[in-house]
N, C-alpha and C positions, 0 to 999 in steps of 0.2 A: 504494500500500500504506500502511496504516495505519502510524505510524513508532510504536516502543516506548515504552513507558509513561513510562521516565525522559527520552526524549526529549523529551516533552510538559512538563512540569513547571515551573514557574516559579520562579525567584528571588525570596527574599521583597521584600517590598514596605516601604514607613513612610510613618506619615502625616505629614507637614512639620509644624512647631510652633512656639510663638513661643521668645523667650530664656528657657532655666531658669533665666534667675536670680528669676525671677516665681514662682517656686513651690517656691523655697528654703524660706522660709517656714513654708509649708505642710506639709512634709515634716517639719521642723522640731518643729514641735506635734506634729505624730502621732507621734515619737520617746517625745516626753514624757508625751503622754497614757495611760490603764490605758485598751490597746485590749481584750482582753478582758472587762476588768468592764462596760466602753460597749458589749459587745457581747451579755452577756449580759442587761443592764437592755432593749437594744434587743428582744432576743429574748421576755422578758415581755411588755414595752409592746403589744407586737403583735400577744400573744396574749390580752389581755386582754378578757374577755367585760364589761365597764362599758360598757351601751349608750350613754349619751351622749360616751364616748372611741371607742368602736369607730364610732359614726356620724361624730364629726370627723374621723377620721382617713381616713376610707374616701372619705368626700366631698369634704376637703382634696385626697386625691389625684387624685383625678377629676379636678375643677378643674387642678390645680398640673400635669398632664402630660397632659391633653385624651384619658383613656380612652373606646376604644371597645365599650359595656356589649353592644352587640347582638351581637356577635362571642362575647361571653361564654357560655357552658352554662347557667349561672344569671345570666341579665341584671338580676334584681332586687340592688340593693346593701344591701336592708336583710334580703337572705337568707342573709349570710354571717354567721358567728357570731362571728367579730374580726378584726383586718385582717388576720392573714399566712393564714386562706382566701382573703380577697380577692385578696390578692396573688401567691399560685398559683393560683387561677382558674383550670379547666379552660375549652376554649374549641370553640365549634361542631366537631364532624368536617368540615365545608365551610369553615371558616375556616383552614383550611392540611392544602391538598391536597399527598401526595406525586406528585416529580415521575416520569414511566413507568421501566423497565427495570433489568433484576436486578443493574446493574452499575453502576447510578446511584449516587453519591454523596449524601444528602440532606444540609439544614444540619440539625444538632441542637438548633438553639435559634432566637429571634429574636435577633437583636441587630447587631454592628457590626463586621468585619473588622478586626482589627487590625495582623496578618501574616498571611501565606501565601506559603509557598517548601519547599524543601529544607534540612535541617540539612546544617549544614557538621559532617561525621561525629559529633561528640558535643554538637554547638552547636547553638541556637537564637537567633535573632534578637529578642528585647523590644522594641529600640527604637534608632534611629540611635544607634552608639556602644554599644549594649549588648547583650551578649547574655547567657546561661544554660545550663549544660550540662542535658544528659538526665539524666545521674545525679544531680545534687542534685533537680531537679522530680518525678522516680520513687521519690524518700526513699532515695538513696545506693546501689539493687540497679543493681549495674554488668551483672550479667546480662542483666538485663529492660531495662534501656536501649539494650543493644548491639543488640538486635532491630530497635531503630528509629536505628541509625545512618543516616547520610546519607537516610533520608526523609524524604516529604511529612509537613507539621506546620503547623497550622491554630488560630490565636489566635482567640476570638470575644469581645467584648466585649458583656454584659446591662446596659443601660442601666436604672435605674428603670420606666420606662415599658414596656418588654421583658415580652412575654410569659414565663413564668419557670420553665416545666417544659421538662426534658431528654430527647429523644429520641433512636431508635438510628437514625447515619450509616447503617448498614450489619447488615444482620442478624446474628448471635451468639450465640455461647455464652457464659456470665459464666466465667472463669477464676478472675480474681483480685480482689480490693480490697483496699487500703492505704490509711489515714489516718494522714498525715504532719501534726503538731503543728507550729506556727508563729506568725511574726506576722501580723498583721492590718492592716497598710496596705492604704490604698484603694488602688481601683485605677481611674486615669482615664490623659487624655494624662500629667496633670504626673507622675505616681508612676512610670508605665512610663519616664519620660523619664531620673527622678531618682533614683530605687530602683534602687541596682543587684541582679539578680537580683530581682525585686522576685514571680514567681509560684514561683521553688526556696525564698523566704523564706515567704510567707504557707502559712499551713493550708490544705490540699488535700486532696481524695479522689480516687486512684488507682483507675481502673476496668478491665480489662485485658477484652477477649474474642478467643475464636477466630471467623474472619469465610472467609465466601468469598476474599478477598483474603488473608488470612492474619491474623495479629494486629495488633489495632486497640484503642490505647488511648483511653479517654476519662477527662482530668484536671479534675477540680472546682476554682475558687481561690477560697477564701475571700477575703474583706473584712471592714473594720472595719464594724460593725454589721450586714455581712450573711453572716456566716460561717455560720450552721446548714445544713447539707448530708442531702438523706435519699438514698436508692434504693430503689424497687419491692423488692424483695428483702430488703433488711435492716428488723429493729425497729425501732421510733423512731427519732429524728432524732439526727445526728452534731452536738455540740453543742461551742460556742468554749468555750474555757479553758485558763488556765496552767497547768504542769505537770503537761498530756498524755501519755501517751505514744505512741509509730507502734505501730499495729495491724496485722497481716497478716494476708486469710481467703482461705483456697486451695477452690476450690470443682475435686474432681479427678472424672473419669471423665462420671458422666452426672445429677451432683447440683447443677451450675453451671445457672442459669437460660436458657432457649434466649427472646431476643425479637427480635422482628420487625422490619425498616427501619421505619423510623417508629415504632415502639413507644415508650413510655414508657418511661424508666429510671432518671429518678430526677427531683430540683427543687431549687433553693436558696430557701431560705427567707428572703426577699431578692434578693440575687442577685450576680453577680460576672462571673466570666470561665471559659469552656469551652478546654481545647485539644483538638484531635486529633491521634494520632499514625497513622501507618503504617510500616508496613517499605519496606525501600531496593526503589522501581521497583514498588510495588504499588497509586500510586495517583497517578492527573493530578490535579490541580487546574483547574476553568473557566480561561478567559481573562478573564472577566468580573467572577472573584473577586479584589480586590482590596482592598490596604489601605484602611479608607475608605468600603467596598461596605456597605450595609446587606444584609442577608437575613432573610430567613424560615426557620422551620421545615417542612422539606418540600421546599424548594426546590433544586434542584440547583447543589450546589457542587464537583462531580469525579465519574471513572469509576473504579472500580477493578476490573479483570480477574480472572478467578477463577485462584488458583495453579494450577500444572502440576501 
């Protein structure tokens, strides 16, 4: 017999790292620096239609992380109109196939496993030595947190290189979104390591839906220079800045957006780091997902069973 869901489930994981005291430093200057105004100068820079700035940059990066253009929808690079098209780049329907079965977990993103386990009731795991509750990462609704006590919860780290549009783990209805104001530290090993609280601090977009499995959050985290956050759904782009305030939009009864596993759902502009959440026992994690693990979009990273 198949054994229950939470029996399945794994303890989160960490990636081993060198001495912090290598990236004191670094942490250091990002205190110091106007992360926001570096984030909004980054956010023109990149939209700038100056064709001989939009060809360096688009080319530079090609080179500097060995992009694969044939993968791309639009493989010509001199058809993008400034680099942050480029850099969300829609990419072939055959270059990341979802994986079979209505029960499949798929990844949402490309990028790099950072954790995967179960919160220990209102905790999450960051990083050897650190963890984060639910309620500061959710912008302090101790309600919407409690949902997702002692569940499965799923760090994905977008690497530059990282294809950089967000899809659904799991088919839905949109409930909620929240945009929680913050700072904007990177986010790599050294900052997970050295920041404490380092994704309840930085600016995030809260995604909430109802799923076969029950409710399934997806968390946006912002970064320094790559904070702008959009979703299929809402206007324009959610944009970095000091003295923001938290937004909350309730989408009730049958006016929430309904999208499909694999569906698109939203992109950073730039890019950063994905979490997933789920409720207690509604969802396995692979054996194979691990901290460390590279993934795809599409690709199967957990089962989640349909509620009673």
């Amino acid at each position: 017999m198949e054994p229950p869901v939470t029996d399945r489930l794994k303890p989160a994981a960490s990636i081993p790292g060198p001495n912090p005291r290598s990236g004191r430093g670094f942490i250091l200057l990002q205190r110091f620096l106007p992360q926001h105004l570096l984030s909004r100068l980054a956010l023109k820079l990149t939209r700038s239609r100056v064709l001989w700035w939009k060809r360096w940059q688009i080319s530079w990066f090609i080179r500097r992380y060995g992009v694969d253009m044939s993968v791309a929808q639009i493989p010509d690079p001199e058809a993008y109109p400034h680099f942050n098209a480029f850099f969300t780049r829609a990419l072939k329907p055959e270059a990341r196939l979802l994986a079979p079965g209505d029960d499949t977990i798929v990844s949402p993103v490309d990028g790099t496993v950072s954790q995967a386990g179960v919160a220990e009731h209102n905790h999450l795991i960051q990083a050897k030595g650190h963890t984060f509750s639910l309620d500061a990462l959710l912008g302090g609704d101790e309600d919407l947190a409690a949902t997702f006590y002692d569940g499965p919860y799923m760090t994905v780290y977008l690497a530059p290189k990282d294809y950089h549009r967000i899809h659904m783990p799991l088919g839905g209805r949109l409930r909620m979104m929240r945009y929680v104001p913050g700072k904007l530290f990177s986010v790599n090993d050294t900052t997970t390591r050295l920041v404490p609280g380092l994704f309840a601090r930085n600016e995030r977009l809260v995604t909430l839906f109802d799923t076969p499995a029950g409710p399934m959050a997806l968390v946006m985290v912002g970064a320094m220079l790559v904070s702008a956050m959009e979703t299929v759904w809402s206007d324009g782009v959610i944009h970095p800045g000091p003295g923001r305030q938290p937004r909350t939009w309730h989408y009730e009864d049958d006016r929430g957006q309904v999208l499909q596993r694999g569906e698109e759902m939203g992109r950073f502009n730039m890019g950063s780091t994905v979490i997933i959440l789920f409720g207690r026992g509604r969802a396995a994690w692979s054996r194979h997902v691990e901290a460390g693990k590279t993934v795809r979009m599409g690709e199967m990273i957990g089962i989640a069973p349909k509620c009673d």
